[in-house]
Steps between C-alpha positions, in 0.01 A plus 500: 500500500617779212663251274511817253910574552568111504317465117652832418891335617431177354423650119837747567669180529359369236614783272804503651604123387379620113734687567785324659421223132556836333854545656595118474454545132722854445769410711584226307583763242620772691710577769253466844610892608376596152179314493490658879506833421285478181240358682415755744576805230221208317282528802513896610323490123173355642518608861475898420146434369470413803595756708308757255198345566569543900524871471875515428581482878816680578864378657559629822858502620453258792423225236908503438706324699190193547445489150887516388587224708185295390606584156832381594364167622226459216823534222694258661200268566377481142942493341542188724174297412500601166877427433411148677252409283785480179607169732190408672146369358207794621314276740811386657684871549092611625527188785821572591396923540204340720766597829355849418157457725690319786699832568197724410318499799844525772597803290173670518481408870877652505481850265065542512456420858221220413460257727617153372199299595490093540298407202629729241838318583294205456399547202755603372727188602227273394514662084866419571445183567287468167798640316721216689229270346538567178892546436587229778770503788792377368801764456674230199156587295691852422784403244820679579518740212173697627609573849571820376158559350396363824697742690409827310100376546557528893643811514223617263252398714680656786500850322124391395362468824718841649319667153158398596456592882637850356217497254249421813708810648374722261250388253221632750665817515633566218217310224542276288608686164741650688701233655485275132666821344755487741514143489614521127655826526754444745607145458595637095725787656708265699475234248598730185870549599538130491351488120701787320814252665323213311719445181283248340218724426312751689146520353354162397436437105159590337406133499481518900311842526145324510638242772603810692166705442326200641781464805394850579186456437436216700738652841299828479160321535638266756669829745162642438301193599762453841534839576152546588474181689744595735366790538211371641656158688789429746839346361526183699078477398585497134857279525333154467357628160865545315470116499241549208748543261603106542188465259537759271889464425403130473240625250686732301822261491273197366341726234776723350797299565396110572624466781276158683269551764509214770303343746723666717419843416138467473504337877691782664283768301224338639663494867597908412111559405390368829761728700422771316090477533538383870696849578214694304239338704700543831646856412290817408692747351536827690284805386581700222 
């Protein structure tokens, strides 16, 4: 077993819900398109460095149309989770994204041509029973007034998963600096429209600028970080391994905002853990 790209995905995830406490806390003072677009203009910031240190690979025209349309998918992805989060608690609007590795694996059977193999189904329906574990079955749990937070975190976790077997698409090909550039690039063109429409304010205020630094800080390292483990690891190999970020949002919402961690939680993370190393001992990546 390489368990190399599943240490390398679980850290990117890790980053990735600094970030998504980042977010929580600017979009409760900005417009989510704003905070959107600032983030990735945040993030290009650290991920040049980056691609400088690769050699400054070049952009090659067939990296268009894939990486427009993942950009297309990544900028609706992060508007819709991060606009949920001004109406949901973190940990909550992260379990409810967890549909994300469910359709992982039949998309990258469907667009990648990997074969969709018994036990990485497995595993992945047995994290989502750890998520069912630690929010519970019952639809009433969801008050009424969050549907729609509720709503925008599926579709984001729709676009998510169509975003990330597109990354599996290329990272190999294309490296890793190059498709986090893109990743930021893109999603900020189509999302930058949206903000000069914004009339309550188009660039956040000074107090904000660190939270933003550290927002693109934090989703630069994590690309980086996921990037290269799919680069060396199947889609559907990696999908039980989103379910990760049950913990850390749990983490991050206890520590900066207060929210409680339960019994609850703590079970299914533990039920996610043992999907997640049960996969890495049944499923060795493919080569590099």
């Amino acid at each position: 077993m390489r368990a190399g790209p599943f240490l390398l995905y679980v850290v990117g995830i890790a980053f990735f819900c600094a970030m998504d406490a980042i977010m929580k806390a600017l979009v409760a003072t900005n417009p989510a398109v704003v905070a959107t677009f600032w983030r990735y203009i945040a993030a290009l910031l650290f991920i040049l460095p980056f691609w400088w240190r690769e050699g400054r690979p070049g952009f090659r025209r067939d990296m268009a149309v894939p990486h427009l349309l993942r950009g297309g998918l990544i900028a609706a992805a992060a508007f819709l989770f991060f606009w949920s989060l001004t109406v949901l608690p973190l940990a909550e609007a992260v379990t409810f994204a967890f549909v994300a590795p469910l359709l992982i694996p039949p998309l990258a059977a469907l667009v990648l041509g990997e074969r969709m193999e018994g036990r990485s189904l497995a595993a992945v329906g047995l994290g989502f029973l750890g998520v069912l574990v630690a929010v519970g079955t019952d639809p009433t749990a969801i008050p009424r007034a969050r549907l729609l937070g509720v709503g925008a975190v599926l579709l984001s976790a729709a676009c998510y998963a169509g975003s990330i077997v597109l990354m599996r698409a290329r990272a190999s090909r294309d490296g890793p600096s190059i498709v986090s550039i893109l990743g930021a690039v893109v999603p900020a063109l189509l999302l930058l429209p949206f903000v000069l429409l914004t009339p309550e304010g188009r660039v956040p205020p000074r107090a904000d600028w660190p939270l933003l630094a550290g927002a693109g800080l934090t989703g630069a390292v994590a690309l980086q970080f996921i990037a290269r483990a799919y680069a060396r690891a199947e889609a559907q190999a990696l999908a039980p391994f989103e379910y990760t970020a049950l913990f850390w949002a749990a983490l991050f919402g206890w520590a900066v905002f207060g929210e409680p961690l339960s019994w609850r939680t703590l079970l299914g993370a533990l039920v996610i853990i043992a999907a997640c190393l049960w996969q890495a001992r049944r499923r060795a990546p493919a080569p590099a």
